[in-house]
N, C-alpha and C positions, 0 to 999 in steps of 0.2 A: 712522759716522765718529767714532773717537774722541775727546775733547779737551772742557774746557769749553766750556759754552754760552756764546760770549760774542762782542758786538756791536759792531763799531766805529761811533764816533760822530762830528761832528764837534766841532771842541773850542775852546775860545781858548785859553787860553799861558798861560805862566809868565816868573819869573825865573830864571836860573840865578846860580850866585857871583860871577860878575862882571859881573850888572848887566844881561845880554844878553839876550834875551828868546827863548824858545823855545816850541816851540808841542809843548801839549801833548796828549797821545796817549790821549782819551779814549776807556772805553769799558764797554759794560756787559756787567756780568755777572751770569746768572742762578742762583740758588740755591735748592736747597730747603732751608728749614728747618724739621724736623720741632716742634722745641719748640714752633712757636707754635699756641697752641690759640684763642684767640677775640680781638678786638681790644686787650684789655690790654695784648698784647707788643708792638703796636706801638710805643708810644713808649718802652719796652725798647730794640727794636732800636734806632729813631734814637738814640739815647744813645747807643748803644755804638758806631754805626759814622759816622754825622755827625762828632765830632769828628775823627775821623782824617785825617792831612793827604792828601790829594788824590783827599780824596769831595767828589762835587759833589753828590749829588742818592743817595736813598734811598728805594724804592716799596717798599711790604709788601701782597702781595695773602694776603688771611687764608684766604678760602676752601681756596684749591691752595698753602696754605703756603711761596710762593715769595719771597723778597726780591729785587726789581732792584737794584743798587746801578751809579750812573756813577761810575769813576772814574779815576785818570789813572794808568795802567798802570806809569809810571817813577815815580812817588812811592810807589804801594803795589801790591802785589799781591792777585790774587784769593785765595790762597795764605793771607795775612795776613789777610784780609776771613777768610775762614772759622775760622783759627784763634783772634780775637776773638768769635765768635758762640760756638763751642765751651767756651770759656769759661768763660758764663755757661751751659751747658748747654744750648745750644740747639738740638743736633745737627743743624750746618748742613755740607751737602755742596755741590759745586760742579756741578748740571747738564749730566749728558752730555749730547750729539746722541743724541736717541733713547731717553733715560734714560726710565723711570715714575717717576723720584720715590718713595722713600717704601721701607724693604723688606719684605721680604712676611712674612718672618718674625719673630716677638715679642722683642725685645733680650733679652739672657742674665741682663738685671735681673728681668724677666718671668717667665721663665724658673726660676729659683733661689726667685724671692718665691712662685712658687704650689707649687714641692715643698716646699718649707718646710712651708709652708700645711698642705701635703696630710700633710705628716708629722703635724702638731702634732695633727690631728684624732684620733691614737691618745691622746692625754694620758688620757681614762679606764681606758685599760691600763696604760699608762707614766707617771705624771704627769710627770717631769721632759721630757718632749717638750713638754707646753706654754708651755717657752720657745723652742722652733723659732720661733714662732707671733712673737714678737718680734723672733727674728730676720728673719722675710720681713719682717714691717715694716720694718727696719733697711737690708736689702737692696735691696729694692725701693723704697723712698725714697729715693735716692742721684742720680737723676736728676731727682727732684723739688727736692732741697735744693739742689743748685746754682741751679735757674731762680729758686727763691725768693730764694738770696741775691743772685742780679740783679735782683730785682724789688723787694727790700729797698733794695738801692742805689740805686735810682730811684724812690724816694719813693711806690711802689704797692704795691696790696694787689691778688694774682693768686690765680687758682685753688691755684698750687701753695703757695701761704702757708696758705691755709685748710685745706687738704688735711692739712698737717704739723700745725696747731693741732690739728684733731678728732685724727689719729695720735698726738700727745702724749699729749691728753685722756686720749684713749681709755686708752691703755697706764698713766698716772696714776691710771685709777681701775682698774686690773687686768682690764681685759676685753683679754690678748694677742691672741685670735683674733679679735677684732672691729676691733682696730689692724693685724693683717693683712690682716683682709680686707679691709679698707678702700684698702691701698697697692695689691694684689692687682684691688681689683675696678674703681679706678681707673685704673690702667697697660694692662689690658686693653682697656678699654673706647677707653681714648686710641690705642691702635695699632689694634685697630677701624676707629676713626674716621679715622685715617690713611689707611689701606687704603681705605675705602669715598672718601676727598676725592682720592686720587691715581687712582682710579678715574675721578672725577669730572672730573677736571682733564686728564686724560690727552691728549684732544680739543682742549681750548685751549691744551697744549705745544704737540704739530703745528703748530698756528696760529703759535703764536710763535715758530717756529725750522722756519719754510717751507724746505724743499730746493731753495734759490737756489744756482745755483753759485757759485763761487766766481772764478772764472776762465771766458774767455768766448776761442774761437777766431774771428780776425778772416778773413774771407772771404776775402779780394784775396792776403794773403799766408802765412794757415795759420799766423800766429804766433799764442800761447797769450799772454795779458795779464791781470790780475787785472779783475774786473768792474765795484771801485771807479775803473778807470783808463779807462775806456772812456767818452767822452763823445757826445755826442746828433752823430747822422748818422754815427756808425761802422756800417759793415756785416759781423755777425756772421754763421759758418756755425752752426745747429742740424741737426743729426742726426736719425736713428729712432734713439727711444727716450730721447734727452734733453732737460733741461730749459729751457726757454726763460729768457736768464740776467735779459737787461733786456726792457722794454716797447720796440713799435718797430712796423713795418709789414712785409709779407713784400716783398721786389723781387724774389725769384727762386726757382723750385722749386712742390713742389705737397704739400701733405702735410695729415694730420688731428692735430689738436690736442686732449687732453683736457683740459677747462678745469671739472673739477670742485673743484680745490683753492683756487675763487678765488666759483664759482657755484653749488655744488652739483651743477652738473649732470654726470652718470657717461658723459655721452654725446659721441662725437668731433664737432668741428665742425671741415668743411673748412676748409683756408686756403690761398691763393693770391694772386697780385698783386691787388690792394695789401690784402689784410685786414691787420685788427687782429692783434696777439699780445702775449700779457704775460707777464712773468716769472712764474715758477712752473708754468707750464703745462708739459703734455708733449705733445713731439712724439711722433708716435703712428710712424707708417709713410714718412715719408715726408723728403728733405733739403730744407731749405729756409731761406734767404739773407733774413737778418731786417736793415734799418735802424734804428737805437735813436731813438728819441725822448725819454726821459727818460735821467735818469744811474739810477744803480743805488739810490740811495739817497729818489730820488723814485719807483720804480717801483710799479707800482698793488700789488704784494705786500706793498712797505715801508711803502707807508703803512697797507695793513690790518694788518701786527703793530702800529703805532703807536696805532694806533682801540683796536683789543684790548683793547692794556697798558693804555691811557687808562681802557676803560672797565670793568677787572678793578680798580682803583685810585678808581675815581669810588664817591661815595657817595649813595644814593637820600633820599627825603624821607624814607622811614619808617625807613631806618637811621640818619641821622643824630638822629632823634625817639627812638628806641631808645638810643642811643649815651646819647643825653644822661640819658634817666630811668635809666642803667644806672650813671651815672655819681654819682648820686646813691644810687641802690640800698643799695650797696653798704656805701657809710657806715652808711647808715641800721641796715640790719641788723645792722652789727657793736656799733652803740651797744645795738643792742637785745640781743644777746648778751651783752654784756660787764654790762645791768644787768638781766638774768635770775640772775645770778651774786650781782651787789653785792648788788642791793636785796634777798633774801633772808637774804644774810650780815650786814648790819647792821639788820633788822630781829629775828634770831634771835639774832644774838650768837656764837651757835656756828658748829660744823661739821655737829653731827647734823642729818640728813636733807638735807644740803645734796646729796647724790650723784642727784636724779633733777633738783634744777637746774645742775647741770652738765651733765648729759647733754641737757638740754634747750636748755642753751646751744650745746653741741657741732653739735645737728644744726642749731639758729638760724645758724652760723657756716658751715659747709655751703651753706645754703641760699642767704648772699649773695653766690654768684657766680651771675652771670648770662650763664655760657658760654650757652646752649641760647637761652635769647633774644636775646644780642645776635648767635648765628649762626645766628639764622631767617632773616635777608631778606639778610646776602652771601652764604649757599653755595645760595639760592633765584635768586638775581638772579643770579647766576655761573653756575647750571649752566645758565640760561633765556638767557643769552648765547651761551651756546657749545652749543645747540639752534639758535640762531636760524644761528650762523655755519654751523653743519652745511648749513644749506639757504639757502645764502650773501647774508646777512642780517646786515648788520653794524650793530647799534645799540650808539651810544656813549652806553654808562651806564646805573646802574638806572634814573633819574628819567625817560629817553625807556620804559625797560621800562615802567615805571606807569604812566606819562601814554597806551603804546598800550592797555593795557589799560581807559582811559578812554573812550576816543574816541565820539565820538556822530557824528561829521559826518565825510565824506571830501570832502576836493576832490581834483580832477585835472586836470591839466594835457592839453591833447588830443594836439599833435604831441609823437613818440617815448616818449609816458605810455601813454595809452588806444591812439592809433597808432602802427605801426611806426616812424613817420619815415623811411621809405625812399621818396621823393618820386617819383613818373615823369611825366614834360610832358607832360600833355595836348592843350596846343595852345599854338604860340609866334607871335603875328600884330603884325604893321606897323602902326602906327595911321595914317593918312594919308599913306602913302607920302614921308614925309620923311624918311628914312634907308632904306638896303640892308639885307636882313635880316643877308647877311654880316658888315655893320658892327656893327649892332645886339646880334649874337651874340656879338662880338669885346668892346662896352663890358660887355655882363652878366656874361659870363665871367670876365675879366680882374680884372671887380670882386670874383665871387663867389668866386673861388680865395682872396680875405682872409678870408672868412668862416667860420666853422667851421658855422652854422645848416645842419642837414640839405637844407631847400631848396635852400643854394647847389650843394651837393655833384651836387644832381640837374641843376641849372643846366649844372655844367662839362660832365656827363658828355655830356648832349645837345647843347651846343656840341662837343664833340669829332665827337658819330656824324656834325656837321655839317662835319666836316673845319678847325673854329676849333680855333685852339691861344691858349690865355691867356697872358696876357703880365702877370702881377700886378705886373713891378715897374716895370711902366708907371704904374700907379695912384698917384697922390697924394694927398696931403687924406684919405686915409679913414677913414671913422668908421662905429660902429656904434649906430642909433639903436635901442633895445631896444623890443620892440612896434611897432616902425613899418618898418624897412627898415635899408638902408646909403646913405654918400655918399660920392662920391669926383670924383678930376676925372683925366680918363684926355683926351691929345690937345687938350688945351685944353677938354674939354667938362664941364660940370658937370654929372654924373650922380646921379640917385637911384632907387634899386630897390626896391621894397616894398609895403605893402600900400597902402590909401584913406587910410589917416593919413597918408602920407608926399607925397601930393599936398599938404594942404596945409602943409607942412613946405616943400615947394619949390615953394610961392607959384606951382604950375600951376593955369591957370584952366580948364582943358579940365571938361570936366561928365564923370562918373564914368559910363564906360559896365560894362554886365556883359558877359559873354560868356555867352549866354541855352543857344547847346548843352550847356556844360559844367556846369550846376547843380550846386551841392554841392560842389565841388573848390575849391579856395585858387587867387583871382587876386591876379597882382601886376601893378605897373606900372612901366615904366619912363619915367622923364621928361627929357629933358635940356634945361637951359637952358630951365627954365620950360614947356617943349611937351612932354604925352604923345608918345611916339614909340613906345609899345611894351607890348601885354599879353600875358600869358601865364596857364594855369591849370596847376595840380599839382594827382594823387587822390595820395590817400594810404589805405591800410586798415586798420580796428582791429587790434588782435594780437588771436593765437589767445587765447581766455579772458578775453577784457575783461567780456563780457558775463557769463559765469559769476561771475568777480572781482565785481563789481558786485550780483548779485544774492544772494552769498555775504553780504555787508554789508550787504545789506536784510534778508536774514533773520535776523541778529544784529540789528536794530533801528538801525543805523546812517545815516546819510542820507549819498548821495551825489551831488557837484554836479562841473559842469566850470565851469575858468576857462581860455578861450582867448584867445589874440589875434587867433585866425583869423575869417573873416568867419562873419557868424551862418547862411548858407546852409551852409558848410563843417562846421559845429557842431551843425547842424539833421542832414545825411549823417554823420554817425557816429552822431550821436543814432539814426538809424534801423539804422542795422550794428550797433547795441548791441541792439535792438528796444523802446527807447524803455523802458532801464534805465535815464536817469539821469534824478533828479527836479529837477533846475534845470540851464538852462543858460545861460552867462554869455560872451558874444564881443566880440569889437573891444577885449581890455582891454589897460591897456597895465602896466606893473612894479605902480606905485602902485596900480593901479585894483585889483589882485589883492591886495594886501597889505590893502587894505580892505576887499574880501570875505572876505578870510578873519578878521580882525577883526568885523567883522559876523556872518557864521557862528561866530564862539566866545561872541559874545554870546548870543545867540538859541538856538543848537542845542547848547554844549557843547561840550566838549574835541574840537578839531579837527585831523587827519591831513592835511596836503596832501602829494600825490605830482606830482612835477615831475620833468626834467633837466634844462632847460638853464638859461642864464645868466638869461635873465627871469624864470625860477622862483624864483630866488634869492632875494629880499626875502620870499618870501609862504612859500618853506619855513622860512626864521629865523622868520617872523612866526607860522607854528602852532604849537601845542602839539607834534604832531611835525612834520618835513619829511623826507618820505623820499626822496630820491635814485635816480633809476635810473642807478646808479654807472660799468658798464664804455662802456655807449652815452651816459650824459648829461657833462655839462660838468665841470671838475675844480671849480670853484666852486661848481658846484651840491653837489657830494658833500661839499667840506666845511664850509659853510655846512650841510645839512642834519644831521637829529639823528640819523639814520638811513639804510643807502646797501642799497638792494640789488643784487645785483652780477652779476646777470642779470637778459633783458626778461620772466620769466614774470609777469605781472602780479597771476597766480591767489595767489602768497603775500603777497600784498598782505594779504587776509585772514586768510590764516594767521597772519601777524607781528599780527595784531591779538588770535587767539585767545590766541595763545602770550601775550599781554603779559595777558592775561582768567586765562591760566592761573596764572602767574606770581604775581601779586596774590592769585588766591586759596591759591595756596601758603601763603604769606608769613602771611595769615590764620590760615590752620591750624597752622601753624609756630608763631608767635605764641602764640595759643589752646595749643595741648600746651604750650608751655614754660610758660604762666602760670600753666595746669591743674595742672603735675604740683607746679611750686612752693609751689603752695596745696594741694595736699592733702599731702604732706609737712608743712607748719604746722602743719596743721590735725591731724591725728594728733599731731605732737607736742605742741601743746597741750590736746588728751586726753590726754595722761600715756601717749603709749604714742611716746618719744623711740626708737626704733632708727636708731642712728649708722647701720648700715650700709647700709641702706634708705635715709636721705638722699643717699649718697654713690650709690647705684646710682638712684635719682632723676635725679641731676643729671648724671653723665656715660653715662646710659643715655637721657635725653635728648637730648643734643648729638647720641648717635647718631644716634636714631630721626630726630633730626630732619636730620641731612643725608641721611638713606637717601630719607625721604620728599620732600626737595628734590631726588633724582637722578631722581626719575618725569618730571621734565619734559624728563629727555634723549630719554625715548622718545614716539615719536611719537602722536598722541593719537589717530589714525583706526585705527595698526595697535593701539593698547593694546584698541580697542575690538574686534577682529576684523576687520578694514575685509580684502574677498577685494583678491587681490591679481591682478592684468591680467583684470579680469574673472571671475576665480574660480578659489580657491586649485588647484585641478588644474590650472592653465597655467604652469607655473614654464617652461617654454621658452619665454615668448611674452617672455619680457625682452628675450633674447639674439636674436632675430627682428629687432629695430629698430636693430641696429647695422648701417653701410652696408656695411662690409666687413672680407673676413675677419681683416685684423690687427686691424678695433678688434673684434672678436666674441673672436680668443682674445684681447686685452688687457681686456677685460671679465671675461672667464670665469675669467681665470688672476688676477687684481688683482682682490679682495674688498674692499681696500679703496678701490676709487674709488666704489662702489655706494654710495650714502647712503639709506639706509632709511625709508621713506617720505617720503620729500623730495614725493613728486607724487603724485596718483590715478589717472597712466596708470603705462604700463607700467616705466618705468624708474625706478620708486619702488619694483620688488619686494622683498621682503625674503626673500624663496627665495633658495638658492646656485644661480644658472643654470649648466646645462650646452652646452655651444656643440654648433651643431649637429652632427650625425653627416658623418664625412666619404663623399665625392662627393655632398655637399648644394648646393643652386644656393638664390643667395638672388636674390629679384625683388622687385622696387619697384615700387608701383602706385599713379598718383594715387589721393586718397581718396575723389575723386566719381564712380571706379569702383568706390568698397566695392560702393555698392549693386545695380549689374549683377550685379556677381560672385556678390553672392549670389543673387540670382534664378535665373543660371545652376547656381548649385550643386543649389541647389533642384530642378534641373528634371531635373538630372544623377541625385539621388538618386531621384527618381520612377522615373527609365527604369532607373534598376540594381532597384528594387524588382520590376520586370514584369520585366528579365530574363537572373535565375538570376547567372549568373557572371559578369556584366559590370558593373564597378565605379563606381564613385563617380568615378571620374580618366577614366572617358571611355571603357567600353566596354573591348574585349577587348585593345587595347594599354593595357593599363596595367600598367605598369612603374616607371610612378615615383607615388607619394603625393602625394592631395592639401596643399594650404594644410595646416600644422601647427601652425603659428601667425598668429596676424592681431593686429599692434599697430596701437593710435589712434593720432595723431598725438604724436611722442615731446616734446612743450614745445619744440621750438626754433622753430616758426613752422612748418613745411615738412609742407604738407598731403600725405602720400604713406602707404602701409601697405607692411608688408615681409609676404613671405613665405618660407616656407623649405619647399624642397620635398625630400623625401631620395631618395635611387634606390634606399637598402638597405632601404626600408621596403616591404612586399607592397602593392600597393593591396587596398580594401576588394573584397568577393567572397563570395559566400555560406560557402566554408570561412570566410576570416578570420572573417566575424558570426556563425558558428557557434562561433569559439575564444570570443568576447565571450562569452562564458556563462558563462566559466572566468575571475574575476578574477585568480586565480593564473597564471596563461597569462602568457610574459614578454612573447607579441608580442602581446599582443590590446592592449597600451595604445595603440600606433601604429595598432592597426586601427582601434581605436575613434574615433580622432580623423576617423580618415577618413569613418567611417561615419557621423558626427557635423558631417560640414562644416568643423571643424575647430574642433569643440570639445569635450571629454573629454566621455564620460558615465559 
């Protein structure tokens, strides 16, 4: 889509000439601009475009060389914004839809400076060519000398100032080819570096310019409306194959959604009456009649490009500590330059011998910029963000980066954390026959439909199978006590629903009975008017991988605890579904009590992680060191009170976000360390008397290089960097495409590389193969998982009896016509314990020919035989 990148905002207003007030049309736009090389142009840029009348606000992210700029479209144009950047030389362009930023090929400055160059090198045949050698200097400094005299004009001293001093220098004491090489081996290295940061960045464009439509068709009458116009309880139509515009619920139709641009995850999730849907997502196959719940501009995509910006723009502890010694640095070194020169000259009087302290001042002058260290820890901390968003993982800013990399202690929260939070009623009983159960189901319900707590949701849904229809705006008085229950007054009755806290909250003097068959599951009680009238229990089950997750963080040395509000019997049944992975367990708490333990645990154990969702999470996520959010299932307070959201239930990258922040840190180390290194030994030669100007200068921006190349390792994933096999072992690259339910999301996987995210998991839809979908007249079968194990019994027993006899195969004897199993996936991280199989018809079954073709690796069908012959695994 062609056009700038550019965001409407909301705005407040102006004057106009006569006094009237107009509101004005804020908005931002994005731009790249290539000139800035390390944070010095920062406050470049704010100079130049701050004052201009109707900029409000100005971000400079250094890493991905981008500038945001808000500003009020009828006072200036984006137009104008760029041709004040250009200026000052800063080659700033205006951000396509889709653009990379950055071009690929070397500017014609570039270009002209190294034929020069490459000419002047004949001077011992020709001497007069050894002034080419001045001219690439002359050539190729021309977009240097504008940035400097921006940088002049704003009272700093930047890399391109130093760059033209040693250039002068140089060419001053007659070394031309060492003044060219110098412009020559600096401009290369900076487009370089370009290239490798637009590279780098490319990933967190996407992010910030999500393919939200624009325009949204309204169901009921098929009229087309802009998506800013559409407000909460419009019901839009979504299609096959488009984008879901706002967040909302489905009310009509049945279709699969790919929600990897928001979770990582590459894999379709059903959606029907009443699922979740959010903007950004794609409908996969199927129409379907979406309700909006937010406007456009609160939608769960808007506010992840807002976290992004925030946290591409946020500065960490150790950059801001960097910043500041750099800030200093610099002086330092120039004073020391400038009396490598003096104090020589007026201690000698003359000029003789003065030319090897110049040269030793030259490369001192060189040395004091500190691109390469002050861009160790933002293009390490930026590309470790936009890693983390790839496997949808949204942490706002380097300081939660560092601080997860610190972590010693995890807490968790139980319901919709460690458990699903999908509640089913175990038992709903009358306490002494004082009310109708019908009644009874009428006051829970009615109440619980205010609630957003997962238990309520389960409440309605079993009041419904009971033929109750809720009536919420019956309900009065209601309140939500956190950690205890709700109250409300429904019919004159004053109701409270919750757990043993809330009895004596409502001054009920009944004695706390259990419900002795239901052990381990969540009881609640209802009270009304001071009399229990009513218990009930809810199970609820760990998610897939709590247990792994958990034990993944012991083995990094972490310690992991729960903080529940749930009763300690309920706390005690997950502790056991965990198998008695966690090392503390903490129930009955209520907001405060949590906020305390985790203060306590940061005492005692160290930098502490709490993972939460909901609204009672909230004090004790601000109150860690991190709070991470399970963002699309947990509360909208939790997510942004917390410091970090993850934006799917896999709980297993819980751990991962901790390695990634282990990685991260020690990046930044070694980042650090190479910039200091190379700095000092640069001195350190030059104060042996052996000054090469040019070698300073390939020092310093041959570091900047090295050092965003080696901050981009952390875009790759650390399991596959290691060889980590992929579905069980790298000869299964079909067993990806095996775990899709059906055949449109199988070709929209197969045909769309990039929804795949590369080792996002350790099962199958983490592969980093290009799958091919299966062969057509393929039958895919779904098999619960606690059939794996028959199955293969049965294979087993299948392969015995093809062994004794002769030609009858592996698939079942002499009808075998269609291939076994050809792939078998684990369960794919969404919860749903099933295995897929794919079975082909155009594949031979196994058979003494076929296991005779085995003998022929080059044989093109022996790969399908083999699998068969194998049970359904390559050999």
């Amino acid at each position: 889509m062609p056009g700038p990148a550019v965001e409407a905002a909301a705005g407040g207003g102006d004057h106009d000439g006569g006094g009237r007030r107009k509101a004005a049309a804020w908005e931002k736009t994005y731009l790249d601009v290539l000139g800035i090389c390390c944070t010095a142009e920062v406050a470049l840029v704010e100079r130049l475009l701050l004052p201009i009348d109707g900029v409000r606000a100005v971000t400079v992210v250094v890493p991905s060389r981008t500038v945001i700029v808000e500003h009020d479209t009828a006072a200036v144009s984006h137009l104008h914004i760029v041709k004040v950047l250009n200026k000052a030389g800063l080659e700033a362009s205006i951000r396509a839809y889709g653009g990379t930023g950055g071009g690929r090929w070397p500017s014609p400055f570039i270009v002209a400076c190294g034929a020069l160059l490459a000419a002047s090198l004949f001077a011992p045949l020709l001497p007069p060519l050894r002034w080419l050698a001045l001219a690439a200097a002359c050539v190729g400094a021309q977009p240097m000398l504008l940035r400097a005299l921006a940088a002049a004009g704003n009272l700093t001293v930047d890399i391109n100032i130093l760059m033209l001093i040693a250039v002068a220098g140089a060419a001053a004491l007659g070394n031309y080819t060492e003044a060219g090489a110098i412009v020559f081996l600096f401009t290369v290295a900076e487009w370089l570096e370009i290239l490798a940061c637009a590279r780098a960045s490319a990933g967190m464009r996407s992010l910030m310019s999500a393919a939200v439509p624009k325009h949204v068709v309204l169901a009921e009458t098929g009229q087309v409306v802009g998506a800013r116009d559409v407000g909460v309880g419009t019901v839009v139509a979504v299609r096959a194959g488009e984008v879901v515009p706002v967040d909302g619920v489905v009310v009509g139709g049945h279709s699969e959604v790919d929600e990897s641009s928001l979770t990582g995850e590459s894999f379709p999730v059903p959606k029907q009456p009443p699922s979740e849907v959010w903007a950004g997502t794609v409908n996969l196959d199927g129409y379907i009649s979406v309700r909006t719940t937010a406007l456009a501009e609160d939608s769960t995509v808007a506010r992840m490009e807002r976290l992004v910006e925030a946290a591409q723009s946020s500065r960490s502890k150790t950059q801001r500590l960097i910043d500041a010694c750099a800030k200093y640095y610099t002086p330092a070194v120039i004073v020391v330059a400038a009396g490598v020169v003096l104090v020589p000259l007026l201690l000698l009087g003359a000029r003789d011998g003065l030319k090897p302290w110049l040269q030793l001042s030259l490369v001192l002058l060189v040395s004091a910029c500190p691109c390469a260290l002050v861009l160790s820890t933002p293009v390490a901390t930026f590309c470790a963000l936009l890693r983390a968003a790839r496997m949808g993982l949204l942490i706002k800013g380097g300081d939660v980066l560092e601080s997860l990399g610190e972590v010693r202690v995890a807490a968790f929260d139980k319901t919709g954390t460690i458990t699903r939070g999908e509640f089913s009623i175990s038992a709903f009983h009358v306490v002494g026959n004082k009310v109708e159960m019908d009644q009874l189901l009428y006051w829970v319900s009615s109440m619980e439909s205010k609630s957003s707590h997962p238990m309520a949701a389960a409440l309605v849904e079993y009041s419904r199978t009971k033929s109750i229809r809720p009536e919420p705006e019956h309900v009065t008085e209601f309140h939500i006590y956190h950690g205890e229950g709700i109250y409300g007054v429904i019919s004159g009755k004053h109701i409270y629903i919750g757990n043993r806290k809330i009895m004596a909250r409502s001054s009920c003097q009944a004695p706390v009975q259990e419900m002795d068959d239901h052990k381990g599951v969540s009881i609640g009680h209802v009270i009304c008017d001071g009399d229990l009238v009513g218990l009930f229990s809810l199970s609820d089950d760990c998610r897939t991988g709590a247990a792994k997750a958990i034990q993944e963080l012991r083995s990094m040395g972490i310690k992991s605890v729960m903080l529940t509000g749930d009763s300690a019997a309920a706390a005690k049944h997950a502790q056991e579904q965990l198998g008695g992975a966690l090392e503390e367990l903490h129930s009955e708490l209520l907001p405060e009590d949590k906020v305390r333990l985790v203060a306590e645990l940061r005492a005692s154990g160290g930098a502490t992680l709490m993972v939460g969702d909901g609204m009672n999470d909230a004090p004790a996520l601000a109150a860690a060191d991190v709070g991470l959010a399970m963002g699309l299932s947990g509360s909208a307070a939790a997510v942004e009170i917390s410091h970090a959201a993850l934006m799917s239930g896999d709980i297993l990258r819980v751990p991962r976000a901790v390695r990634l922040g282990r990685r991260a840190r020690r990046t930044i180390a070694a980042n650090v360390a190479f910039s200091v290194g190379a700095k000092a030994a640069v001195l350190a030669l030059a104060v042996a008397w052996r000054p090469v100007l040019w070698v300073a200068v390939l020092a310093d921006v041959g570091t900047c290089l090295l050092v965003v190349l080696h901050s981009m390792l952390l875009l790759r994933d650390a399991a596959a960097a290691a060889g980590r096999p992929c579905c069980g072992g790298a000869s299964e690259p079909k067993a990806c495409c095996a775990a899709a339910k059906s055949p449109a999301a199988r070709s929209h996987l197969a045909g769309a590389p990039s929804a795949k995210r590369p080792g996002d998991h350790h099962d199958c839809h983490g592969c980093q193969k290009q799958c091919k979908p299966p062969p057509e007249h393929s039958v895919v079968i779904t098999i619960p998982a606690q059939a794996v194990a028959e199955h293969r019994k049965e294979a087993a027993s299948a392969h015995a009896m093809a062994a004794g006899e002769g030609e009858g195969g592996c698939c079942g004897g002499a009808s075998s016509v269609a291939a076994p199993p050809a792939a078998i996936c684990a369960p794919h991280g969404n919860g749903e314990d099933e295995v897929c199989i794919i079975i082909s018809a155009r594949t031979p079954c196994c058979s003494s020919k076929a296991r005779s073709r085995c003998g022929s690796p080059k044989d093109a069908g022996c790969k399908d035989a083999a699998v068969c012959c194998s049970g359904g695994k390559e050999r």
